[in-house]
Structures are given as C-alpha cells and as structure tokens.
N, C-alpha and C positions, 0 to 999 in steps of 0.2 A: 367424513369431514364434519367438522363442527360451526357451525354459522352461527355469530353473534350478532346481537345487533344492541349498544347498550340504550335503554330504553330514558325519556325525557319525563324528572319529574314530573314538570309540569304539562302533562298531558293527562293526567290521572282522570281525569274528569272525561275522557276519548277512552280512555280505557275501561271504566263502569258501563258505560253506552252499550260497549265492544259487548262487556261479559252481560247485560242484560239483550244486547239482540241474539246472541248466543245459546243463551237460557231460552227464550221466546222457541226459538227454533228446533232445539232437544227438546219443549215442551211438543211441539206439534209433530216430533217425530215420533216420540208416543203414541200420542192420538191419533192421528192422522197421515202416516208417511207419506203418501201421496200427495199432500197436498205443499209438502214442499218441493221446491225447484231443486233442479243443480248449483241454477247461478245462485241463488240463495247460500247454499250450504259454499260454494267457493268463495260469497260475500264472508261468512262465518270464520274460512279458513283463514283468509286474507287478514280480516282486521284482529284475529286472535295471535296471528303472526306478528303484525308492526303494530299492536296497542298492547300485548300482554304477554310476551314469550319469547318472539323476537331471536328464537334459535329452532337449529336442526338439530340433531333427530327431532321430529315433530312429539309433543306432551301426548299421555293418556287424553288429552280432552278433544283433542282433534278423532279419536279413534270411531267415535260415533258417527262422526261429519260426514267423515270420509267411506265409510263403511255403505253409508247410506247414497250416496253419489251413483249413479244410473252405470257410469262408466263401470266402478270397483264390481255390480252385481254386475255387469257383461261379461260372461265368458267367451275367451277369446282362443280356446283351442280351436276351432275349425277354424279360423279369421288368417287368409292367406296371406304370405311374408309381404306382400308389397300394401295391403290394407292396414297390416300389424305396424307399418312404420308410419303411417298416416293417425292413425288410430284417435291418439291423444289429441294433437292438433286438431283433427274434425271436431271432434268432442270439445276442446276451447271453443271453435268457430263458431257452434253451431247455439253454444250459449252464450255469443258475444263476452267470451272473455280470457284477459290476456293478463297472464301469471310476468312473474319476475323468478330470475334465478332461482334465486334462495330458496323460493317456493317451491318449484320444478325439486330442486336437491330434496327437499323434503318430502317431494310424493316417490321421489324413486327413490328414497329410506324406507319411506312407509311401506309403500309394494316386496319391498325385498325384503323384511321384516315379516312382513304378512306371508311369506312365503307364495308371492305374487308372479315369477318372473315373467309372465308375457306381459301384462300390465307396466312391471318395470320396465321391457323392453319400449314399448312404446311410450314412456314417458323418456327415456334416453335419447331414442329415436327423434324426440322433437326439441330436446336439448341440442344433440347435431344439427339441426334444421338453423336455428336458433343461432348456433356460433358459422354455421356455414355464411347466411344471411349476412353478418354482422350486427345481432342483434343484442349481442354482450359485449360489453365493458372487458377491455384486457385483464385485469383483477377479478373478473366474476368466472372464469372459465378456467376447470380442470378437466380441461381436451383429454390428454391422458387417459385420469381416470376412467370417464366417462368410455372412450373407445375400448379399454379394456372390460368393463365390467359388460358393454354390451354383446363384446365379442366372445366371451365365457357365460352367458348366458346362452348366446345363441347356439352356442357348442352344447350347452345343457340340455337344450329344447331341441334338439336335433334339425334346426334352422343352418341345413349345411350351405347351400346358396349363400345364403345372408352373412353367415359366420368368412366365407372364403370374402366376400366384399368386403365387409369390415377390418379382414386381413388386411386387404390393399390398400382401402382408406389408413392404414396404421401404416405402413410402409411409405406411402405418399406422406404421411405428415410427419415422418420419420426424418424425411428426406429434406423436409422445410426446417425440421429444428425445432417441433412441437410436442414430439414424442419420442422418449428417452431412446438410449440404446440398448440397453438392458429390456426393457419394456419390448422392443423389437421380436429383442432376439424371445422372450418368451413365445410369441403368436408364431415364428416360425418354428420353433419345436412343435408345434402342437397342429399347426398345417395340416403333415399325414393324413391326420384321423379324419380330418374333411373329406377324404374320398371315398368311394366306396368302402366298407366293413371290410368286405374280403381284403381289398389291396390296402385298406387302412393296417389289418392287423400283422402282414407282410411287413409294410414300412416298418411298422412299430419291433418288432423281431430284428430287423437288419438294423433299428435304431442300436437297441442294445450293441449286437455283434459290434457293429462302426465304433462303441465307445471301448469297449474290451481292443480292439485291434490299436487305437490310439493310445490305450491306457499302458499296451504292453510294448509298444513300437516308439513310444516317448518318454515313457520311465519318468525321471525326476520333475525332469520339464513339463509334461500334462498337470500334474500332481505343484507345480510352481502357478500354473493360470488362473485368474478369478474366474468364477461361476459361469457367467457369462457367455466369456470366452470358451470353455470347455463347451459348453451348451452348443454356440455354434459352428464351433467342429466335429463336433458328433453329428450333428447336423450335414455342414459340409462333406464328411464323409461318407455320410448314410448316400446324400444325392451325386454324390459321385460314380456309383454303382453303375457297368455299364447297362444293365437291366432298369435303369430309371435315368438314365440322358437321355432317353426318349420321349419319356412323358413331361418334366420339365429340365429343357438340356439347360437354364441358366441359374439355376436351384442352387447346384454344388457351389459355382461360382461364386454367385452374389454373396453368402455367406460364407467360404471361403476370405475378402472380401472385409466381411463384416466381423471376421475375427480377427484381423489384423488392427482393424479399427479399435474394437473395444478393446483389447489390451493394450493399446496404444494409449488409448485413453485412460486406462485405469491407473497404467503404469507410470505414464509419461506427460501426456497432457494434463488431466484434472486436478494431479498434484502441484503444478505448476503453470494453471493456468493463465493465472497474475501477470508470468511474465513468457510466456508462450501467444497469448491472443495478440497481443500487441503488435509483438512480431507478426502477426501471421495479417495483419492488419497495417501491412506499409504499404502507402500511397493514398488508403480509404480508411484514414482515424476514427471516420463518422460510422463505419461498418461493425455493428456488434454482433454479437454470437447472440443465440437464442440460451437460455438455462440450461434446457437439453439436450440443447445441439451438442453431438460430438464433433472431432475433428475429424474430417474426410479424411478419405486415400491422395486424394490428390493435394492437400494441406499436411499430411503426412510427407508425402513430396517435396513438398517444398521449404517443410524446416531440416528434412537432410540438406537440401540444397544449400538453404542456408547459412546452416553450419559451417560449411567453407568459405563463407565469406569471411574479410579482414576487418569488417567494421564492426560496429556496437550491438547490431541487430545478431549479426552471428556469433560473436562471444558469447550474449544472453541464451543464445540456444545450445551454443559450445559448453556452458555451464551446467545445463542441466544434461545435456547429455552424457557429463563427462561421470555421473553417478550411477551409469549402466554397464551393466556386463559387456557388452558391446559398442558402446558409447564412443570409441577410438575406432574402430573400423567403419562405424556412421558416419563420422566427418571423415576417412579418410576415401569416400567412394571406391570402397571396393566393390565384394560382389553384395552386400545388404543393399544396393539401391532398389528401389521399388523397382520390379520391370514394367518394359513401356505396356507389353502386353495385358497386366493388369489394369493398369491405366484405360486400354484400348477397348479394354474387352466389359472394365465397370460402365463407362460411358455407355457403351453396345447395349448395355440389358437394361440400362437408363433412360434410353433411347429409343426402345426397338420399336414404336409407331414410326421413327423420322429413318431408321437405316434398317429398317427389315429384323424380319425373325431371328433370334438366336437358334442357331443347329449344336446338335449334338456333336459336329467336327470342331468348330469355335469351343466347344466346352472339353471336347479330348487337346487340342493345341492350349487352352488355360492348363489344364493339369501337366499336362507335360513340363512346361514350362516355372508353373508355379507352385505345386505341391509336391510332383515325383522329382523334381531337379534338387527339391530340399530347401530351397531357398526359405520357403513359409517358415520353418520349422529355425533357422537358423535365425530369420525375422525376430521370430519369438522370442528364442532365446536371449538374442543383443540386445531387447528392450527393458531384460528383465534388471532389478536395483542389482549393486554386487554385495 
C-alpha cells in the first residue's frame, strides 16, 4: 500500500530543521552509535515522515535510522509466540513513544523488505492491538491485509499455534463483514498444514484426490465456478472424509456452506448488488453492508423468499433472478429452497459455545442431506448466468 501524505509549502522552514536534526544524528551514528537513543532515531523517523517524505514504502534515508534501533539488532528467533506479539508495543512503551499508522505500515514495509519476518510479525501484532483497541480511524485500517500477511508469515516461521489463532481471528472477522470471502476461503485451504507434518501431508494428498473426484463427478459445472468457489469445495470435500469428521466434524460443513455463499455472490449478489441490498434491507434502511461483507446463507434465504412476493421488493429480485439458469425454479419454490438443515446446522457451528459441540453424527445427517441428496450441486447450477 502506498501512503501519501501531500506535503504544506509552507512548512519548508520545519522541514530544513527536520533534515538538519537528521544529519546531526547520522553524524553521531558514525562516531559514536551508542550514544544515540531509540527515542532519538524514532524522533528522526517521525519528522522525516510528516516534514519530508510523507510516504510509504519508507526512502533509502530512513535505512540507517532504522537499522540502528536496538529493537531491528534484537534477534528474535528464540523470543516465544506470546512475547513475539508483545514485542513492538514494549519496545514503544519502554521509550515512551507512540507511532501513528502510516508509520506502523512503514516499519512492517521496512521489516519485510529487509527480509525481517519475526520483526514484521510483531510490528502487525501491535497494529492488531491498535484496531482491536479502537485506536484507528475507520480510513486508517487494512484489517484484511494486515490479518493475512500475519497469517502467512506465521505459516512461514512455523508459528503453528499462532498461525491456527490468526485463522480464527479471520473467520470471526469474516463473519462481522471485515474480511472478504475470497480472503476466507484462502486461510482455510491452507488450514491442514497447521497440523502435525505427518497428518498435514495426508490432508494435503486427500486435498488433491477430493478436487480430481469433484473435477470428474461435475464436468462442466466445476469448470463453470469462480476460483473461490472451487477452492472451497475441494475443501469441503477433502473434510467430509469419514477419516477426518472426527478431528473436525464441522469443517466439511461450514465450508460446504461457504461455497454456496461465494458463488452466490460472485454470480448473483455482487453484480447486482445496487439493487439486491436494498432489498435485503426492508424494515432497517439505516442497515448497511460492510465493503466485504458477503451475503449470508440465511440472506440467501430470504431473497428466494422474496422472490414470491407480489410487490416491488420481489419483482426487483424476480428481475435479476430471472437471468439465471435456474432463476424460474427459484421463485417457483421447488426443491432449490435452501434446506432448513443447513440453516440449523450453520447457526450450530456459529454457536457451538451457546448449544454444545458439533459431532461427527450432525456432520453425516448435513451431508446426507445436503451434498449426497444433490441438492448443493443443483444449487450451483440454477445460480449460474444462461
């Protein structure tokens, strides 16, 4: 990401100050590296940022700054996962000083550039701290990004703990409408390999086999799906395995699930979203959708519903539906209605602190129901344009 910030004529005279306390300070790192501070050199960092530069990626002249910083020469491979997320923040604390955004985005450029990632990690680490808080400005925060890049690092550094947390924090904010669905479904491809090696590279084998068996049991229609979508039905299928409803019995499901969803979306919602949120938005005008919110299973529900209505709200969804393969059997409540069981059973793994554990018997009555009955598949199909 690129940070601007466009810089005030007339400050110029803030900005000579800036490059000669700047100068002073690469002079005594010469001479004398000790005897400068941290909070010195993040004074350096700071005013070279808002009196001369004023963007991220950070310039070659910060490289000396930073380089020199107590934190940058701390090696942090032994430094355990619950110290490593603290890290940075002590390191602010402890020189009394407290960054902004922009700045944070530039040291976790810097670090990943520098080929730093536990350093990057802990400077993302207190970016989350930071939007968890509510200590950014709505406009200053790429949640997203940030949960991804910490999560692919963490997978890099073999911080599997950490990386399986980060998973959940992605799903939880998935589920508020902060983190895409595409973005989702990546982290749960990539799941597996969180677990042990041995049973990682099992998953990863049964991944393949589950897309080959979709690939040749759906023909046209698999080969019709955005990216996505395929991803997590290969998915869905891999945890469907009765050799893995034991270890997580609500895996298959949730993403089962979550493949109806994004090609729901891809297909149907996003292109039409103008005149679909509206709708999906009667009684609570004031209720908006997040950027990345997609549309649920259970909003997926209720613009079939809709659809049979006689008033205005259900012709606008009559209209677009009526540009799908299936688009007449959706309003005509056949067998395309979502079942209640999916319904019953998303909320179930949405829930399962408030109504108990999902079992591997709840995930064999999902599939019977939902995937072996055909229904999923036929889903798919009616969504698709004609």
């Amino acid at each position: 990401m690129m940070i601007n910030v466009v810089p005030n004529p007339e400050e110029e005279p803030r900005r000579q100050i800036c490059l000669d306390q700047v100068q002073l300070v690469r002079s005594r790192l010469l001479v004398s590296p000790n005897s400068v501070t941290d909070k010195e050199i993040f004074g350096c960092v700071d005013c070279l940022f808002h009196d001369v530069y004023s963007t991220t990626p950070f310039e070659e002249d910060y490289d000396q700054l930073i380089e020199a910083l107590s934190f940058t020469r701390r090696p942090l491979e032994e430094v355990q996962s619950g110290e490593l997320r603290r890290a940075w923040t002590n390191f602010l604390e402890d020189n009394g000083t407290c960054l902004g955004w922009p700045l944070h985005e530039g040291f976790v450029q810097w670090y990943g550039n520098a080929e730093m990632p536990l350093h990057e990690i802990a400077v993302l680490e207190h970016l989350l701290t930071m939007h968890r808080q509510g200590e950014l400005a709505p406009g200053e925060s790429d949640l997203e990004g940030w949960l991804l890049s910490l999560f692919r690092l963490c997978v890099r550094q073999n911080l599997a703990p950490r990386a399986r947390h980060v998973a959940e924090l992605i799903g939880d904010y998935h589920d508020d409408g902060f983190v895409s669905l595409s973005a989702y479904a990546e982290i749960l491809a990539h799941q597996g390999t969180l677990r042990d090696r041995e049973l990682g590279q099992v998953i990863e084998d049964s991944r393949i086999e589950a897309g080959n068996r979709l690939r040749s049991g759906c023909g046209a229609l698999f080969q019709s799906l955005q990216e996505t979508t395929k991803s997590l039905l290969i998915d869905a299928e891999l945890w469907s395995n009765a050799n893995l409803r034991d270890i997580e019995s609500a895996a298959g499901p949730r993403r089962w699930v979550l493949a109806v969803e994004a090609e729901f979306n891809a297909k149907v919602f996003q292109p039409n979203r103008d005149n679909l949120e509206p709708a999906l938005r009667e009684g609570s005008p004031d209720r908006q959708m997040r950027k990345n919110q997609s549309c649920s299973i259970g909003q997926i529900d209720r613009l079939i519903k809709l659809s049979r209505q006689g008033n205005l709200l259900g012709a606008t969804v009559r209209a677009v539906f009526d540009r799908l393969l299936g688009g007449h059997e959706l309003q005509a409540g056949r067998d395309l209605d979502i079942p209640r069981i999916l319904l019953d059973h998303r909320n179930q793994i949405a829930h399962v602190t408030e109504r108990g554990p999902y079992t591997p018997a709840l995930c064999t009555e999902f599939l019977r129901d939902v995937r072996e009955s055909g229904w999923l598949f036929r889903f798919l199909k009616a969504i698709q344009l004609r």
